[in-house]
C-alpha positions as CSV (number, residue, x, y, z in Angstrom):
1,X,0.0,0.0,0.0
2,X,2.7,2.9,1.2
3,X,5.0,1.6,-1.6
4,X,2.5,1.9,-4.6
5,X,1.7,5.5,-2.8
6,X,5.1,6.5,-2.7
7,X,5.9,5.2,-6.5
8,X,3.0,7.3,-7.7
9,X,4.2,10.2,-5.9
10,X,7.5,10.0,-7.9
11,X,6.0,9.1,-11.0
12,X,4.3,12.4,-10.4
13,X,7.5,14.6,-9.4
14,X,8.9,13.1,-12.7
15,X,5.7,14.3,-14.6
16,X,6.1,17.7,-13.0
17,X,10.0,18.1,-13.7
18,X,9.0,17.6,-17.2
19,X,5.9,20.0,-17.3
20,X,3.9,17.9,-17.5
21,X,0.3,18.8,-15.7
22,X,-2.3,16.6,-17.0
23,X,-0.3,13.6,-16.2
24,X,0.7,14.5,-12.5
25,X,-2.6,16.0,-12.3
26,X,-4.3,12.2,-13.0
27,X,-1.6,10.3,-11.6
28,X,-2.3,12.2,-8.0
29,X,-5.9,12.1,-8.3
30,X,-6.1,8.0,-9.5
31,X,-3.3,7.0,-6.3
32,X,-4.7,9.5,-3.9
33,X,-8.6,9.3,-4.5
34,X,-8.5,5.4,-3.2
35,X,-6.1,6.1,-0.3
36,X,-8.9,8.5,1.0
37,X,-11.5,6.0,0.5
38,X,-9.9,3.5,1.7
39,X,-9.1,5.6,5.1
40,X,-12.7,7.0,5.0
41,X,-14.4,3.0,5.6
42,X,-11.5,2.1,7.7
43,X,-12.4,5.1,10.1
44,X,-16.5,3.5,9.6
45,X,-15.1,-0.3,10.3
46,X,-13.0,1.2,13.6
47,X,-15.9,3.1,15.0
48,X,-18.6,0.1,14.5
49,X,-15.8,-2.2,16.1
50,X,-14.4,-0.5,18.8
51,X,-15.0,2.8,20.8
52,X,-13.6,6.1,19.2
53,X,-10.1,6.3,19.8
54,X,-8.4,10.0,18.7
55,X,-4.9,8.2,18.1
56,X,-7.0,5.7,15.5
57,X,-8.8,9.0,13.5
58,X,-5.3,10.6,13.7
59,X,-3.5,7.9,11.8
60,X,-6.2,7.6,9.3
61,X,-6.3,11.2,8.8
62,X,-2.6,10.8,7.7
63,X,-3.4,8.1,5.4
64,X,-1.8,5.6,7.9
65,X,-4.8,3.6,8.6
66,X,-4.2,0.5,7.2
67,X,-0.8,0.3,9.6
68,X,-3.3,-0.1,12.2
């Protein structure tokens, strides 16, 4: 998960060195769009699981949810 992130976010630096917009503008937007919905049901499994936990939320808010 984190290395498929992190190889899209240099895919995108590559597209932006290169001028690229429309590219790193579609590469960010197809790798980040599923990270946050992926967080975003992981935050709805934790709460129907177990009590609300501010470390938990904090995590997923910094796309580190699935670490969890």
């Amino acid at each position: 998960f984190m290395s498929e992130t992190a190889a899209a976010l240099c895919l995108s630096a590559g597209y932006r060195n290169t001028g690229d917009r429309m590219w790193q503008t579609l590469t960010l937007f197809f790798a980040l769009m599923p990270c946050a919905l992926v967080q975003l049901s992981l935050v709805f499994i934790h709460r129907d699981v177990s009590r609300d936990r501010p470390l938990v939320l904090l995590l997923h808010l910094l796309q580190l949810g699935p670490l969890v």
